[in-house]
Structure formats: C-alpha cells, structure tokens
C-alpha positions in Angstrom: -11.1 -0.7 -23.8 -13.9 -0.6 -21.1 -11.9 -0.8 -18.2 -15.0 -0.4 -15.8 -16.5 -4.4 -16.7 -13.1 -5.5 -15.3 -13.3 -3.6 -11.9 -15.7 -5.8 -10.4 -12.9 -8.6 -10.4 -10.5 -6.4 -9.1 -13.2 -5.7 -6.0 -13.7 -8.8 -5.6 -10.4 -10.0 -5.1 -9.6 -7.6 -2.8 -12.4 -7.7 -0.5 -11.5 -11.7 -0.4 -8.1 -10.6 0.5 -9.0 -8.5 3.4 -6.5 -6.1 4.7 -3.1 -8.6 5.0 0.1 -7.8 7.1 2.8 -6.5 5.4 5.3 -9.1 3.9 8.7 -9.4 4.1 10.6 -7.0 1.9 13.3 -8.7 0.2 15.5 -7.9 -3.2 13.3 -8.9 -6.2 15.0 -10.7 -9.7 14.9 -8.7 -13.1 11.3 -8.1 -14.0 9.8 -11.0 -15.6 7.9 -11.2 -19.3 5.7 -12.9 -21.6 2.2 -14.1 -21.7 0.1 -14.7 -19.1 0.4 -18.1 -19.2 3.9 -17.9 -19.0 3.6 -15.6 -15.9 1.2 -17.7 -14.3 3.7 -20.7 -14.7 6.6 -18.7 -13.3 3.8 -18.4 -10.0 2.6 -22.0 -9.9 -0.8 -20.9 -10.6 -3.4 -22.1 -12.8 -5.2 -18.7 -14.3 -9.0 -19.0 -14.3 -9.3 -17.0 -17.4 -12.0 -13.9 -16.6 -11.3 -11.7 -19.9 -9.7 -12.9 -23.1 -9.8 -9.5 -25.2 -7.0 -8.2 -27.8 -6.0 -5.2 -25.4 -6.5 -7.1 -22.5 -5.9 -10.8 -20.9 -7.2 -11.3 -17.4 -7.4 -14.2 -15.3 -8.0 -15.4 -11.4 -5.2 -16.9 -9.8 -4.7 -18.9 -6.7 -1.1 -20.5 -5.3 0.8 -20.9 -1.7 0.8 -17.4 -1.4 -3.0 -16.8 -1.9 -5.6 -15.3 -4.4 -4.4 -12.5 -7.2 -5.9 -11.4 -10.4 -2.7 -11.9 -12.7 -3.4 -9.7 -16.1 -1.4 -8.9 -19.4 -1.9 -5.7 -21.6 -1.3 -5.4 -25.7 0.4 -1.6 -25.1 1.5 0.7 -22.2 -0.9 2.7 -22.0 -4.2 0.5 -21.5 -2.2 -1.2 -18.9 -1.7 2.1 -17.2 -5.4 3.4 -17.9 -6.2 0.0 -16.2 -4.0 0.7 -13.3 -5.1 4.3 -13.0 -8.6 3.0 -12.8 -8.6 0.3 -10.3 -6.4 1.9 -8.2 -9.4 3.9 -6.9 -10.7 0.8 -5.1 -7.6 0.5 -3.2 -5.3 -3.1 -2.9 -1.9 -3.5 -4.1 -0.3 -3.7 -7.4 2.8 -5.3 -8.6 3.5 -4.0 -11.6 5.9 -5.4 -14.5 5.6 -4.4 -18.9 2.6 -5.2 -19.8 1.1 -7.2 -16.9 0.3 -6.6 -13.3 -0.6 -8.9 -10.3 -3.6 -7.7 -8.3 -3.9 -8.1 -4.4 -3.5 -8.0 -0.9 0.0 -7.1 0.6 1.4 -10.3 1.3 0.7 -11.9 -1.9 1.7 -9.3 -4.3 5.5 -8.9 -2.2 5.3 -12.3 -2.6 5.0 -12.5 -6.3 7.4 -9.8 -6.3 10.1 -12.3 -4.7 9.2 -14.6 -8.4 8.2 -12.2 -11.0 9.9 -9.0 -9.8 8.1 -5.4 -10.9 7.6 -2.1 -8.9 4.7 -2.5 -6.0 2.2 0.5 -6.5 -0.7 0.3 -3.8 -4.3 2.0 -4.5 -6.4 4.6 -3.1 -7.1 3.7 0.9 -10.7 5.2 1.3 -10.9 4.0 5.0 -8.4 6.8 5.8 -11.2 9.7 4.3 -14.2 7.5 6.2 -16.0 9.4 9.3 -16.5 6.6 11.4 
C-alpha cells in the first residue's frame, strides 16, 4: 500500500480545517460498520471518491458539521499503518474497524455522536516550533 500518495489529502483537509474549538463531548452509539458508502450515508454526506484501491477506499466528504476525509480499509493493519502515518501531520482521528474519519476537532466529535469509534488526535508540531 503506498500510504505516502494519500497524505496529501489528509494535509489538505486539515489545513482547510484550521485549528477548530473543541466540541462538545457527549456518550457515542456502538461503533458503526460497513462500506464507505454506507458510512457516508449514516453522516449525510456525499463521498467525493479520492482513492478506489483493494486495500484502501478514500473519499472527501462535506455535511453540517464540516469537511472530513471519511476512509475504509480491507485488514487492520493497513488501516493502522495509515493511521500511524498520517498522524505525523497532526488533526484528529475518529477511528472505528476498518474506517476512520479525518479532521478538525469539532467535526470528528461530531461524527463520533453518529458513527461512534475512539478519537485519536495526531502529532502537534506547533508545540516543538521556535517561534
């Protein structure tokens, strides 16, 4: 799997997203499964397909809640490689089996109210920065 051609999206999303306010933390329903279609229903969002792969399905998403790369995995272990990876450029990650919702604070505790998962957040770089 090359995990690096999919990082750019990742960036991209999350330099759109900015640095959001926390959201509201509230109790989140039994993790949610199945395609990414299916997850992108369960959202109200219509995926802009980005990568279409056999170990890998990514797409764009947009809703009420904002803009997240929504993405689905064939095993466990290329979804945490993928994780592992793009953590490095920092945003937040709501993580489910076999899929993951990529962005900014707000929108992924959002998500989490609908699809449920475990929020992981990235690697904050402006911490280790010298200005």
């Amino acid at each position: 799997m090359r995990v690096t051609r999919l990082l750019p999206a990742v960036t991209a999303v999350l330099a759109l997203a900015g640095c959001a306010a926390g959201g509201e933390t509230r109790s989140a329903p039994p993790t949610a499964t199945g395609s990414l279609e299916s997850l992108a229903a369960e959202v109200k969002c219509k995926p802009n397909m980005q990568t279409d792969a056999d170990t890998i399905r990514q797409a764009i998403c947009t809703n009420t809640d904002g803009k997240f790369i929504l993405a689905t995995f064939s095993t466990d272990r290329g979804q945490r490689e993928w994780i592992n990876d793009a953590k490095d450029y920092g945003g937040y990650y709501l993580v489910g089996r076999k899929w993951v919702a990529v962005g900014d604070d707000g929108v992924v505790h959002a998500l989490r109210g609908r699809l449920g998962g475990d929020v992981e957040i990235g690697t904050n770089h402006a911490a280790h920065s010298d200005h």
